[in-house]
DSSP file (Angstrom, degrees, kcal/mol; ACC not computed):
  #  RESIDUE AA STRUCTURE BP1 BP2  ACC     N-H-->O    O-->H-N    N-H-->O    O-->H-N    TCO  KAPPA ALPHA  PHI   PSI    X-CA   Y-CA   Z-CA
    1    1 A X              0   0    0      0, 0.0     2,-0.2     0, 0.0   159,-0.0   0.000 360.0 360.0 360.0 151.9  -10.7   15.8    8.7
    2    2 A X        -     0   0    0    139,-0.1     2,-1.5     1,-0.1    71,-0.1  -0.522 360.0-107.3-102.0 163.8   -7.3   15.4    6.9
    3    3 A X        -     0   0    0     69,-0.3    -1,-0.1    -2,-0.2    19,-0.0  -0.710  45.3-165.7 -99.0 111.4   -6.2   18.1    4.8
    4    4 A X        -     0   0    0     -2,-1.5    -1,-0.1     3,-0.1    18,-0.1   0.687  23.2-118.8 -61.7-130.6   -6.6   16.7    1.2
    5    5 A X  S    S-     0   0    0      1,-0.7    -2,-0.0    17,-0.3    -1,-0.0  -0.358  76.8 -40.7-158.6  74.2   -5.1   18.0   -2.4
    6    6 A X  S    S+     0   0    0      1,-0.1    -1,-0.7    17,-0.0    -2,-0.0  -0.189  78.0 115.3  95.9-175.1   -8.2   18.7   -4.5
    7    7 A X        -     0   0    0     -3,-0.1     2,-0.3     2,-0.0    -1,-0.1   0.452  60.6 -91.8  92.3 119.1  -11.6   17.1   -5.0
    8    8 A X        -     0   0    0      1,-0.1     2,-0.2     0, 0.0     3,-0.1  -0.517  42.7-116.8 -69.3 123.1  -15.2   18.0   -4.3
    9    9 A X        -     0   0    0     -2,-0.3    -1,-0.1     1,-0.1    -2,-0.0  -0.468  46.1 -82.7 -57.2 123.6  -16.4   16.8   -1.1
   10   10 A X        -     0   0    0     -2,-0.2     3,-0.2     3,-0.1    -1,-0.1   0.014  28.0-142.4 -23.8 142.1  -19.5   14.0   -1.4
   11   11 A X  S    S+     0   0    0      1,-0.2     2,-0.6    -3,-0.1    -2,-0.0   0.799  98.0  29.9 -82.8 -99.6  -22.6   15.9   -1.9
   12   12 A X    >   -     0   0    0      1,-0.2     3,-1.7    -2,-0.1     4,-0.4  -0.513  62.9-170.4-107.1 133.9  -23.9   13.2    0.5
   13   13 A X  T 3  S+     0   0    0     -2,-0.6     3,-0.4     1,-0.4    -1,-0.2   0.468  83.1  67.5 -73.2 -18.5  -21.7   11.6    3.0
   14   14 A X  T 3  S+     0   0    0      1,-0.2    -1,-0.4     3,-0.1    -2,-0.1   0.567  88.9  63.3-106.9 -39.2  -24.4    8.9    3.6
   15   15 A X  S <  S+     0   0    0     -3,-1.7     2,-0.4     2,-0.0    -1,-0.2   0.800  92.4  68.4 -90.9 -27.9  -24.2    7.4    0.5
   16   16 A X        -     0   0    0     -3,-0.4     4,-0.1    -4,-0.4     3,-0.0  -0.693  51.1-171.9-113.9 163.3  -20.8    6.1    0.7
   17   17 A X        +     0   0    0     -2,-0.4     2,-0.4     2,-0.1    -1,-0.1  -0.056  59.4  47.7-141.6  41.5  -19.4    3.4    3.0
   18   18 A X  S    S-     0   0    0    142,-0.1     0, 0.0     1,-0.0     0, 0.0  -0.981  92.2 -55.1-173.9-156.1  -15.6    3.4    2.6
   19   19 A X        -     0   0    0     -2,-0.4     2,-0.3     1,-0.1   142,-0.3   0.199  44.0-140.1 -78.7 160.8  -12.9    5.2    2.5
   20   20 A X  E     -A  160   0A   0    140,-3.6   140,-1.2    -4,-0.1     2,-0.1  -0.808  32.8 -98.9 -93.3 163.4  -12.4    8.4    0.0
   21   21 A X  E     +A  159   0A   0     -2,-0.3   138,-0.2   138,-0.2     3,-0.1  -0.491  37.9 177.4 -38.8 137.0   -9.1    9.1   -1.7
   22   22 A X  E     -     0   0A   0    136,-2.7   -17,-0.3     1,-0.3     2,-0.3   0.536  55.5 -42.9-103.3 -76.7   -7.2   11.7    0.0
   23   23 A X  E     -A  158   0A   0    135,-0.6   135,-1.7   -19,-0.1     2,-0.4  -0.966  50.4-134.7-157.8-173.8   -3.8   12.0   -2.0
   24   24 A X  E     -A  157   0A   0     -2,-0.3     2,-0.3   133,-0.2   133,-0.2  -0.970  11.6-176.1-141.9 151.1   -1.0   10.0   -3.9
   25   25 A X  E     -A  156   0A   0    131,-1.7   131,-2.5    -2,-0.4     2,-0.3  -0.881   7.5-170.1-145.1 154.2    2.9    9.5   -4.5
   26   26 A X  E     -A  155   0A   0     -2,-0.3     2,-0.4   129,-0.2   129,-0.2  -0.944   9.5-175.6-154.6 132.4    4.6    7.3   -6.6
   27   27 A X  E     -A  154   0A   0    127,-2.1   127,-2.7    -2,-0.3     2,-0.1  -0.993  22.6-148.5-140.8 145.5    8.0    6.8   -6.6
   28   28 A X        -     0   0    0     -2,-0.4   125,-0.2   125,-0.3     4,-0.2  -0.383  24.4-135.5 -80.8  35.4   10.7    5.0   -8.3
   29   29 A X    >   -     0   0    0    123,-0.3     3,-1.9     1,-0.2     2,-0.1   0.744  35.4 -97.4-143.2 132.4   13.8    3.8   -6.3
   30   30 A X  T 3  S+     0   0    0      1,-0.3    -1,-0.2     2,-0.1   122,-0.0  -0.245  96.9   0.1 -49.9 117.8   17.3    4.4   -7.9
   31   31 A X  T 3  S+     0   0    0     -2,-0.1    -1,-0.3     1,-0.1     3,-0.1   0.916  96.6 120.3  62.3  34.0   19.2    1.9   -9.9
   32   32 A X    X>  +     0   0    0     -3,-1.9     3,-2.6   119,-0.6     4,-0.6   0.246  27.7 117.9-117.2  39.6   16.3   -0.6   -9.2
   33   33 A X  T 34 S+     0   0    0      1,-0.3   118,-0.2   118,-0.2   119,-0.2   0.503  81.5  40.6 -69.4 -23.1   15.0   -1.7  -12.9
   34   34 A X  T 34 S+     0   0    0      1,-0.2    -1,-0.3    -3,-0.1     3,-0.1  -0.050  89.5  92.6-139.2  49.6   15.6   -4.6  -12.9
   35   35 A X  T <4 S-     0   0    0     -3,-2.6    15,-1.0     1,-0.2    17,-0.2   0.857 110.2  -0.3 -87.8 -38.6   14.6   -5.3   -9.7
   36   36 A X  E  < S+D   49   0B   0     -4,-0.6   115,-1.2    13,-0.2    13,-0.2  -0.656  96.4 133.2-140.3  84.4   11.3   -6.2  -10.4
   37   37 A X  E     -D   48   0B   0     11,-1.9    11,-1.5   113,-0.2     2,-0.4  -0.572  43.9-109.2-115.6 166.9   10.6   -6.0  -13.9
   38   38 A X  E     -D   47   0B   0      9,-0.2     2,-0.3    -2,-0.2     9,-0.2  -0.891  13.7-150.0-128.6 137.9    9.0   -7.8  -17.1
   39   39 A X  E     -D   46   0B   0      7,-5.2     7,-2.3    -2,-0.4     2,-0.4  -0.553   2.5-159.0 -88.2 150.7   10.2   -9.4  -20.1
   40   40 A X        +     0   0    0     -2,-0.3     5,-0.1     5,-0.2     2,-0.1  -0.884  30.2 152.8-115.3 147.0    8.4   -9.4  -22.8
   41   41 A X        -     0   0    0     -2,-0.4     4,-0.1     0, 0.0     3,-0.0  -0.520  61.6 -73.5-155.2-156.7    9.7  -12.4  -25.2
   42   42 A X  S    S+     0   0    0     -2,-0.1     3,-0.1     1,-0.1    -2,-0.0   0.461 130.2  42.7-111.2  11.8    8.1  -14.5  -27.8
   43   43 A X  S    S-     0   0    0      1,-0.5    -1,-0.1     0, 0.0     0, 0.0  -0.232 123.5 -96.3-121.4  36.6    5.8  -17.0  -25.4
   44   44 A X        -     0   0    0      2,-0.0    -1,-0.5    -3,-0.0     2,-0.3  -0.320  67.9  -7.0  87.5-167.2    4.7  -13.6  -23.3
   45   45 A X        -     0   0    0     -5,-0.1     2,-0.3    -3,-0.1    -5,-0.2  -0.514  52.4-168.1 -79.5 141.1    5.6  -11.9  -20.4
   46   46 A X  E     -D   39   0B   0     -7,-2.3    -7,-5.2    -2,-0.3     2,-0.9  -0.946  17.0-134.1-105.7 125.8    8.3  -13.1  -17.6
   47   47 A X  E     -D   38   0B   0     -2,-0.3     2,-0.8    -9,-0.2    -9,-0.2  -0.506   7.6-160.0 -87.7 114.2    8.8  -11.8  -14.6
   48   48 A X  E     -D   37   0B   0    -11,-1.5   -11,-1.9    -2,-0.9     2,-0.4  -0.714  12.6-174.5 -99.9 125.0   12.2  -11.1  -13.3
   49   49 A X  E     -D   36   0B   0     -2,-0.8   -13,-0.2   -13,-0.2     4,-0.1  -0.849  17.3-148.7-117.5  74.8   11.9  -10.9   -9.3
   50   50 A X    >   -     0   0    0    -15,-1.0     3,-1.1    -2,-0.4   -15,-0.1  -0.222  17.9-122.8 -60.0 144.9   15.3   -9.9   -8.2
   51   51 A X  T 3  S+     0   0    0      1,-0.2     4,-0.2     2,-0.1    -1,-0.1   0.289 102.0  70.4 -87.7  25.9   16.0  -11.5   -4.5
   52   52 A X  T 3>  +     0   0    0    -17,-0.2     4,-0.6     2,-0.1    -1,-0.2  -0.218  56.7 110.4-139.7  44.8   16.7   -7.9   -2.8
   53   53 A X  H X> S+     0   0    0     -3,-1.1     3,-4.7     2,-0.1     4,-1.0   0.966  83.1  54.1 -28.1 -82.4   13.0   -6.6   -2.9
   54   54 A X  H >> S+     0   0    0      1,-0.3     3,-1.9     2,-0.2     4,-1.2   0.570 112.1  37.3  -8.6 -82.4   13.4   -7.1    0.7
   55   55 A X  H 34 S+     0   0    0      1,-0.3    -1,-0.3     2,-0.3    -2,-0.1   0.518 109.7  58.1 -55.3 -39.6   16.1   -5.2    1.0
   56   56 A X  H <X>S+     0   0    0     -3,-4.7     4,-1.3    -4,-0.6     5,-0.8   0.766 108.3  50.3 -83.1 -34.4   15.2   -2.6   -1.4
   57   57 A X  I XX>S+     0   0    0     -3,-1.9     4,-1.8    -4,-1.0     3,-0.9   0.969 109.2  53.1 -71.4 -41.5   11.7   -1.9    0.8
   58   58 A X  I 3<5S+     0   0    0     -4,-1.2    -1,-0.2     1,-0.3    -2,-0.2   0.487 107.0  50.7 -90.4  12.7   13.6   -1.6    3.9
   59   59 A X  I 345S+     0   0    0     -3,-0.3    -1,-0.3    -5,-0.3    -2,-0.2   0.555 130.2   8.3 -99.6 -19.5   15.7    0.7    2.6
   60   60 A X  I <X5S+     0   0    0     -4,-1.3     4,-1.6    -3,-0.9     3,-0.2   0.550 101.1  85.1-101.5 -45.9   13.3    3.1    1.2
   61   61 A X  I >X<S+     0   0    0     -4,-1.8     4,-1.8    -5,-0.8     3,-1.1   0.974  92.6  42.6 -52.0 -77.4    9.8    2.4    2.1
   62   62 A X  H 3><S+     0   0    0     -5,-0.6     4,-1.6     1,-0.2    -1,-0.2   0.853 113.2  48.9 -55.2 -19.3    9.5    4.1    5.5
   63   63 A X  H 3> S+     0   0    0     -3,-0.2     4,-0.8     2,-0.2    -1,-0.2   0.824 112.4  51.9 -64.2 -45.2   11.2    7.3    4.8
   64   64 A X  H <X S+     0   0    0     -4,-1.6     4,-1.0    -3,-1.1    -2,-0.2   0.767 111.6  38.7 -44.8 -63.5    9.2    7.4    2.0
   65   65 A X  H  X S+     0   0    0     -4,-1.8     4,-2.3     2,-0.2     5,-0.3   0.867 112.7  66.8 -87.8 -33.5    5.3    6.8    3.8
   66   66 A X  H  X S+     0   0    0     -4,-1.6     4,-2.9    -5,-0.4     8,-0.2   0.942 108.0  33.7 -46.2 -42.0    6.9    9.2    6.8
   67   67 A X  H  X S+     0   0    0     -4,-0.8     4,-1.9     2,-0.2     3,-0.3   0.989 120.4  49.9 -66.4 -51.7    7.1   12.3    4.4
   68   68 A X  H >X S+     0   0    0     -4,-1.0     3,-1.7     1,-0.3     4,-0.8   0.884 117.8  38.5 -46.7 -70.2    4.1   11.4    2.5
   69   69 A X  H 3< S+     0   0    0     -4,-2.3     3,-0.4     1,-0.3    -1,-0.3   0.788 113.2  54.0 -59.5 -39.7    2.3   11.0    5.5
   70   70 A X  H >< S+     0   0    0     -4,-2.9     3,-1.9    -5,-0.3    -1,-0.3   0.750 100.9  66.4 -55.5 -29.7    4.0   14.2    7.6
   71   71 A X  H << S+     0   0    0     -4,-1.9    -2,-0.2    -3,-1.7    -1,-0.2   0.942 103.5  45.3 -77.1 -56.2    2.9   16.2    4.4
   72   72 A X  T 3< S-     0   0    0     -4,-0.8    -1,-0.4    -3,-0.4   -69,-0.3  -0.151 125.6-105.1  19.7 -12.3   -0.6   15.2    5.8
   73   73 A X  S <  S+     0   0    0     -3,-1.9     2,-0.3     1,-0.2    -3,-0.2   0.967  86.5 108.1  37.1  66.1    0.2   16.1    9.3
   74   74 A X        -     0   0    0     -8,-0.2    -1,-0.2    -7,-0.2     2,-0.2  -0.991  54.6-144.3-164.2 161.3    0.5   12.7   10.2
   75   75 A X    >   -     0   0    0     -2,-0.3     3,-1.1     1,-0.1     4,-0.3  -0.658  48.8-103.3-122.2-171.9    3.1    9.3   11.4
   76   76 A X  G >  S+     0   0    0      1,-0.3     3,-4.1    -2,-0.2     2,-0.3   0.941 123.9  69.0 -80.5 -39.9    2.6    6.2   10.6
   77   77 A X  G 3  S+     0   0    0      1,-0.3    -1,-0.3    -3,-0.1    -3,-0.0   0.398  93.6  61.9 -45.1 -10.5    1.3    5.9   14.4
   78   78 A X  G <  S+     0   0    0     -3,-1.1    64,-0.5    -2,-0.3     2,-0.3   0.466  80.9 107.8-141.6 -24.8   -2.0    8.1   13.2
   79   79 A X    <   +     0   0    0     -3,-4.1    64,-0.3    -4,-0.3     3,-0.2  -0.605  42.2 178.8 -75.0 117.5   -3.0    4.9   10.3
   80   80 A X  S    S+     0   0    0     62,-2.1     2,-0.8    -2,-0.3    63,-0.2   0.811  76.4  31.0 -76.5 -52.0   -6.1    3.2   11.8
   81   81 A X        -     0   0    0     61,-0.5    63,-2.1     2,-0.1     2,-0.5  -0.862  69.4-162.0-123.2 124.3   -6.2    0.7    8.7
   82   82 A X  E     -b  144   0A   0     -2,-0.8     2,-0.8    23,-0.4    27,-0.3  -0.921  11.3-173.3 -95.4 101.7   -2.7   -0.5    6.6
   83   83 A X  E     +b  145   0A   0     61,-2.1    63,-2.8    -2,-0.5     2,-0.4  -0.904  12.3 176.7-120.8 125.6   -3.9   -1.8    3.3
   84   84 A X  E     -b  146   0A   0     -2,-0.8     2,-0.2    61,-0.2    63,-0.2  -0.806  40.9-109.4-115.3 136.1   -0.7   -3.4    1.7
   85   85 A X        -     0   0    0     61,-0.6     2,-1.5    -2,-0.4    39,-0.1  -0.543  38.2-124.6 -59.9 123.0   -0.4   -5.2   -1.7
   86   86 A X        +     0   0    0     31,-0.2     2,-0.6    -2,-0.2    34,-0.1  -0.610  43.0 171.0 -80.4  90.4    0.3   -8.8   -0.2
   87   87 A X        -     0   0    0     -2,-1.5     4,-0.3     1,-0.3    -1,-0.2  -0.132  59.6 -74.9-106.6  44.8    3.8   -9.1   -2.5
   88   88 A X     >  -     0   0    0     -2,-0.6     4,-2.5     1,-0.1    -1,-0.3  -0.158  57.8 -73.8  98.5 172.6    4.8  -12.5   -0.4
   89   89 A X  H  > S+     0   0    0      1,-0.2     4,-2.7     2,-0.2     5,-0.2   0.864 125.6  55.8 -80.1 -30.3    6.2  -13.0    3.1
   90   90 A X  H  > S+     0   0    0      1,-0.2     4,-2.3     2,-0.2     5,-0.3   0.945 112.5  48.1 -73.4 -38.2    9.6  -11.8    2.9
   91   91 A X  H  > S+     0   0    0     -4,-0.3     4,-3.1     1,-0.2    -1,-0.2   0.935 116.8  41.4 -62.3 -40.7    8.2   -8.3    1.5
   92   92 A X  H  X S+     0   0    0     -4,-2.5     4,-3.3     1,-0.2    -1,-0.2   0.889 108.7  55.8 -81.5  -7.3    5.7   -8.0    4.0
   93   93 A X  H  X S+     0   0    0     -4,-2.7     4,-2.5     2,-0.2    -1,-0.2   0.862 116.0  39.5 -53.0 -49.4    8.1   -9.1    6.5
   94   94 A X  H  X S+     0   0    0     -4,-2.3     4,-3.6     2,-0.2     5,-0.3   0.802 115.0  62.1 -60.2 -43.2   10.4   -6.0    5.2
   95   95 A X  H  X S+     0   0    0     -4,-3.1     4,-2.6    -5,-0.3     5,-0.3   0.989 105.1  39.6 -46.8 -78.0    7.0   -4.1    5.0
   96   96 A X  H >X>S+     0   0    0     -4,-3.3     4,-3.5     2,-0.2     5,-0.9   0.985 115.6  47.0 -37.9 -79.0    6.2   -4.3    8.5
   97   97 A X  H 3<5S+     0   0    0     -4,-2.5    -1,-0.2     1,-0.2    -2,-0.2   0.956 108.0  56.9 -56.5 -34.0    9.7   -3.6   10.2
   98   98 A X  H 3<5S+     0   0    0     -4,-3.6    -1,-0.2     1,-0.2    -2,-0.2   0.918 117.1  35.8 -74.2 -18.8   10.5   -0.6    7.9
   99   99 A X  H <<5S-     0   0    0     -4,-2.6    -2,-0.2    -3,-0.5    -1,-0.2   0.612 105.0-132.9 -50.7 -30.7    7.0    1.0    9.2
  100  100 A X  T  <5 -     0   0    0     -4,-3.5     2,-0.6    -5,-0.3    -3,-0.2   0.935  36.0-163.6  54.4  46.1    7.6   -0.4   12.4
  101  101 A X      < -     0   0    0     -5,-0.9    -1,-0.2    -6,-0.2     5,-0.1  -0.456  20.3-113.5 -83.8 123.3    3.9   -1.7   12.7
  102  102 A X    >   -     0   0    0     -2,-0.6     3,-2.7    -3,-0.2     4,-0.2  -0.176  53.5 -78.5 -36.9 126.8    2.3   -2.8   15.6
  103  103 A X  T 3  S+     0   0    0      1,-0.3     2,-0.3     2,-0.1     4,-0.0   0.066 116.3  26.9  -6.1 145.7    1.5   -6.5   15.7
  104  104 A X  T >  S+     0   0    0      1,-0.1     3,-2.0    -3,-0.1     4,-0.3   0.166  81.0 118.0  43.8  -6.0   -1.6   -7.2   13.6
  105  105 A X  T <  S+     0   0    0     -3,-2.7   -23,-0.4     1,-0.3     4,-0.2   0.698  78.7  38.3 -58.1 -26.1   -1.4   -4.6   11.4
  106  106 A X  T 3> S+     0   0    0     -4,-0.2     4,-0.9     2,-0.1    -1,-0.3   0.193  81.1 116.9-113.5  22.7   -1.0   -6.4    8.3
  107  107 A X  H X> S+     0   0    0     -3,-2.0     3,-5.2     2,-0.2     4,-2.3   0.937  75.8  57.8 -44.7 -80.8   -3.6   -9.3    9.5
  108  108 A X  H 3> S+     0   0    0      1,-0.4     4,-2.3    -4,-0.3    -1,-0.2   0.743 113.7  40.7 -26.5 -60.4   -6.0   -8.2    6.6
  109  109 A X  H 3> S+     0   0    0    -27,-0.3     4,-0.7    -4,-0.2    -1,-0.4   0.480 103.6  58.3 -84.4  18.6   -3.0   -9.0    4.3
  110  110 A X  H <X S+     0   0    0     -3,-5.2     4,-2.5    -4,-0.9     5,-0.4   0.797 113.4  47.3 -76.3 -63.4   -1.5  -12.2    5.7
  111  111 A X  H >X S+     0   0    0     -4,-2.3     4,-3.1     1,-0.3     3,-1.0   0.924 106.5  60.4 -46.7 -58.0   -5.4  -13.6    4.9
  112  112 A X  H >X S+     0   0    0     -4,-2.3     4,-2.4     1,-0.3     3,-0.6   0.712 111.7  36.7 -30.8 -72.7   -5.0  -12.0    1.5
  113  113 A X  H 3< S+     0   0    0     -4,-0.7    -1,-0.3     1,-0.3    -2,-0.2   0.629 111.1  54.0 -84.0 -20.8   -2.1  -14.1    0.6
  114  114 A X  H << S+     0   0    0     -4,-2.5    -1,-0.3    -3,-1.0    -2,-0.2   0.855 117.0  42.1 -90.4 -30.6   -2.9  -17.2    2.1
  115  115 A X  H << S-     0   0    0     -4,-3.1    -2,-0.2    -3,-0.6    -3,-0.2   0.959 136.9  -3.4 -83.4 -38.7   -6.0  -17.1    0.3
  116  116 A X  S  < S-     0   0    0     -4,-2.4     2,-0.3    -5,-0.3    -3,-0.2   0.839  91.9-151.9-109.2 -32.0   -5.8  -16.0   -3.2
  117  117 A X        -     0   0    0     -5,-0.5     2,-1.4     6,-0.1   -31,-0.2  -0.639  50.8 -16.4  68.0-149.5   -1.9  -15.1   -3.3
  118  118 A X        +     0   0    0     -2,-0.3     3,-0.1    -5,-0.2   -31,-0.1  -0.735  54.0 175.3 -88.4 109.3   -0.1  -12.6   -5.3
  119  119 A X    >   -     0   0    0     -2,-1.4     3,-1.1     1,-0.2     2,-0.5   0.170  50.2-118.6 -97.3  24.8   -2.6  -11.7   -8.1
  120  120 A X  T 3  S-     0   0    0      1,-0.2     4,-0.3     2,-0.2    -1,-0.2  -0.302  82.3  -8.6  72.1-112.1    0.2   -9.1   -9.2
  121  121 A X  T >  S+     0   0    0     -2,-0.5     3,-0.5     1,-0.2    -1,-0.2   0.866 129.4  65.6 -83.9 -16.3   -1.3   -5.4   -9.0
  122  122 A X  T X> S+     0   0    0     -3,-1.1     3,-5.8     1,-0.2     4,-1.8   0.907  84.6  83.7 -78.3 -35.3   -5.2   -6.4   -8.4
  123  123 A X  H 3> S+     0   0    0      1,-0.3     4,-0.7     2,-0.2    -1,-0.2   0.550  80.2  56.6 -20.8 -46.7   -4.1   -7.8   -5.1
  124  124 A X  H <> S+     0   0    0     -3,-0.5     4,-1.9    -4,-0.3    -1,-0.3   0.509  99.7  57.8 -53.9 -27.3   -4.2   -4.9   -3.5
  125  125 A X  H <> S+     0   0    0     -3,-5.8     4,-2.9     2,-0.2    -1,-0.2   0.672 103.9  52.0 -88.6 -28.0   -7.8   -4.2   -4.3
  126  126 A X  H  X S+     0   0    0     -4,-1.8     4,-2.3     2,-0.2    -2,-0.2   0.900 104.1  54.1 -76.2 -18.5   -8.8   -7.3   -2.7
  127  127 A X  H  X S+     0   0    0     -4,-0.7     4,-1.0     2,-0.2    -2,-0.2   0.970 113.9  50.3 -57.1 -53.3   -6.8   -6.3    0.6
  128  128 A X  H  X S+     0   0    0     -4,-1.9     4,-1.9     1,-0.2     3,-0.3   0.853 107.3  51.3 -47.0 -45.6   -9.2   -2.9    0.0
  129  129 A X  H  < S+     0   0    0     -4,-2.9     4,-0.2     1,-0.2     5,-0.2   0.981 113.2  43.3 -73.3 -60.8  -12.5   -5.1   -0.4
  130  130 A X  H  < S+     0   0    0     -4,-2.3    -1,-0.2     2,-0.2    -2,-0.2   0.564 111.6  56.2 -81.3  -9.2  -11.8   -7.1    3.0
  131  131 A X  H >X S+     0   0    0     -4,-1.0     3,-4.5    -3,-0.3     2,-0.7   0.892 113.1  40.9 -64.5 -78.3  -10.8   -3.7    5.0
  132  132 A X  T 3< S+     0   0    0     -4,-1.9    -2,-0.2     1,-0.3    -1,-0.1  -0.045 109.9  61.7 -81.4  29.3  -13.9   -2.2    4.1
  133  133 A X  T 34 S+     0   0    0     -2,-0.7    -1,-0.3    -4,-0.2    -2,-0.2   0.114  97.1  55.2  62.8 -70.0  -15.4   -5.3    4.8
  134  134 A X  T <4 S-     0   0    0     -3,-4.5    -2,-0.2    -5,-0.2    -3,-0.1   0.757  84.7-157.2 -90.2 -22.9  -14.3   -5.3    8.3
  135  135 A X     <  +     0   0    0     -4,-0.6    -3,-0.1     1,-0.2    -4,-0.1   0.805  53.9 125.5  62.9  13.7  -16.0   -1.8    9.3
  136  136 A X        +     0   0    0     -5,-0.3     2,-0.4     2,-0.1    -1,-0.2   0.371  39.5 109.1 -92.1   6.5  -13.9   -1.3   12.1
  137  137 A X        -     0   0    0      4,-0.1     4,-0.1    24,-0.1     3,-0.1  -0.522  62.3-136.0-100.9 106.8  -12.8    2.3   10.6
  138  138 A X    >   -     0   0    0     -2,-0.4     3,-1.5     1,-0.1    23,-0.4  -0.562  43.8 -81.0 -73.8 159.4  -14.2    5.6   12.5
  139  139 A X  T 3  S+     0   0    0      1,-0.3    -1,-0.1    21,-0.1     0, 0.0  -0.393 118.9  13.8 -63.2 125.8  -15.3    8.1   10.8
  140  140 A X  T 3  S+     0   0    0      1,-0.2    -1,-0.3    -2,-0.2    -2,-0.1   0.588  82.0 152.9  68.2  22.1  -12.1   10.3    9.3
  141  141 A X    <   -     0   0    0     -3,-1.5    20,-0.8    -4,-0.1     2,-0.6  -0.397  44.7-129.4 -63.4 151.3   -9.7    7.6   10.3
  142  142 A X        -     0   0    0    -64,-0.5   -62,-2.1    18,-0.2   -61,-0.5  -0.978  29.3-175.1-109.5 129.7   -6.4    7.9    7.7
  143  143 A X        -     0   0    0     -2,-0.6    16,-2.2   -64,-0.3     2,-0.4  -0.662  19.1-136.8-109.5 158.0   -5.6    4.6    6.2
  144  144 A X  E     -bC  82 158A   0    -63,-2.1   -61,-2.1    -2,-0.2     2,-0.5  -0.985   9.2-163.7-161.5 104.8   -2.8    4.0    4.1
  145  145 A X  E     +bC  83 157A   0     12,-3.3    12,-2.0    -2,-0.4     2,-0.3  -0.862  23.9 178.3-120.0 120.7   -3.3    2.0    1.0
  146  146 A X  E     +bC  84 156A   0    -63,-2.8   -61,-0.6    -2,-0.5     2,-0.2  -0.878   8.7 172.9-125.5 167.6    0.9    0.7   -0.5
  147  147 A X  E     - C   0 155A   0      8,-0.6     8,-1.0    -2,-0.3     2,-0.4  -0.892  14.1-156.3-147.2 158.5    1.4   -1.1   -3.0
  148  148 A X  E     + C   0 154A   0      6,-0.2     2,-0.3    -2,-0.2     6,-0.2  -0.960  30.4 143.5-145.5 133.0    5.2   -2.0   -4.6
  149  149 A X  E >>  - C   0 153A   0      4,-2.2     4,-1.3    -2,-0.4     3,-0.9  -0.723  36.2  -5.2-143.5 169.0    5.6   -2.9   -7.8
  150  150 A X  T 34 S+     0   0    0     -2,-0.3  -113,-0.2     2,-0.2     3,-0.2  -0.121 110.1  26.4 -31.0 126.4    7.6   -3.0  -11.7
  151  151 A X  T 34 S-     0   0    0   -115,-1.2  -119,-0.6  -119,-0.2  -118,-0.2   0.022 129.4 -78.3  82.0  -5.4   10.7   -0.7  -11.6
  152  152 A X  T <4 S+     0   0    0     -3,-0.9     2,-0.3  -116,-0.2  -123,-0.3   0.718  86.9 143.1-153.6 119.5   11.1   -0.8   -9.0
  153  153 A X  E  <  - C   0 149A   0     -4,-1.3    -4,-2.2  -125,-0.2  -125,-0.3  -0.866  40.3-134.8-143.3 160.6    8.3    1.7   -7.2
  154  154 A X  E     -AC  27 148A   0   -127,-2.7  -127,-2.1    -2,-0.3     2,-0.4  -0.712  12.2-153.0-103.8 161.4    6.3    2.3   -4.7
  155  155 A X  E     -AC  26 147A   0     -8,-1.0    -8,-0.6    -2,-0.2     2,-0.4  -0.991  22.3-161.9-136.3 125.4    2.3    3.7   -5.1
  156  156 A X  E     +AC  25 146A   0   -131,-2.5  -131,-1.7    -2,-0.4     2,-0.4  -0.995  11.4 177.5 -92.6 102.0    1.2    5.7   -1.8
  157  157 A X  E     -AC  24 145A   0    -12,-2.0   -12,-3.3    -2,-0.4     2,-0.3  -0.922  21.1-153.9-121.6 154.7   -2.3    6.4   -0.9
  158  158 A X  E     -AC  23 144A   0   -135,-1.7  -136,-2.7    -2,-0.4  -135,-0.6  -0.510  13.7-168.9-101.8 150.9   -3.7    7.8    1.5
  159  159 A X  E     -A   21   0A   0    -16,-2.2     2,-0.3    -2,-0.3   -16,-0.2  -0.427   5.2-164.4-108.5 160.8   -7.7    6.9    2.7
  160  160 A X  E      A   20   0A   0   -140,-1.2  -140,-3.6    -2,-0.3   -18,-0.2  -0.725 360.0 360.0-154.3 128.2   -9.9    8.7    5.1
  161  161 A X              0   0    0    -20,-0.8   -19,-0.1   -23,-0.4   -24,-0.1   0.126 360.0 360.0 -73.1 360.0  -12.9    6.8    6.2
């Protein structure tokens, strides 16, 4: 079992059929504000998409889920199931090589985005519905739920199935 940070264990374990929460980080990356942001204006909100995401994930992002995950007594090597916010190809492209994920790893989000696309922050949840979905998870696997988002930050959590 992975060593959580609080939370009452299911009274029954039976009942539920994916992953629990384990724990969470959130982080904010230096001097990126307007990296991914929104304006708010007088016909709504706009999104300002700076073109060094990329750049900005592969410059933080693994360094970043290696403590997290070492904080855990774990590597990235230890994640059965990768569920990443699909935030376009070039991010997950960035995604992938700063993890240094095996081949297939981000299958579950490739579909995501070629079928619905970027739905902005729900996305993620739909990556979640079609993991747990697939059942392929042993019991106490760690899974790794990112998402990357406005300001430009990252949201960490970690799953046990």
């Amino acid at each position: 079992m992975l060593r959580g940070s609080g939370g009452a264990e299911p009274a029954d374990e039976a009942v539920s059929s994916g992953p629990r929460v384990v724990a969470t980080r959130s982080r904010v990356y230096p001097d990126s504000h307007r990296v991914m942001a929104w304006d708010v204006s007088n016909s709504g909100f706009q999104i300002v998409l700076g073109a060094e995401v990329p750049d900005v994930v592969r410059r933080y992002l693994g360094e970043d889920v290696e403590r997290f995950l070492a904080d855990h007594g774990l590597k990235p090597a230890d994640i059965q199931a990768w569920v990443c916010h699909p935030g376009g190809p070039k991010v997950l492209h960035a995604v992938a090589e700063s993890l240094d994920l095996p081949a297939g790893a981000l299958d579950v989000t490739w579909r995501s985005l070629a079928a619905i696309g970027n739905l902005s922050s729900a996305s993620v949840l739909y990556v979640l519905r079609d993991t747990i979905a697939l059942d392929r998870h042993t019991r106490g696997a760690p899974g790794l739920l990112l998402a990357l988002g406005p300001g430009f930050a990252s949201e960490l959590v970690l799953l046990e199935w």
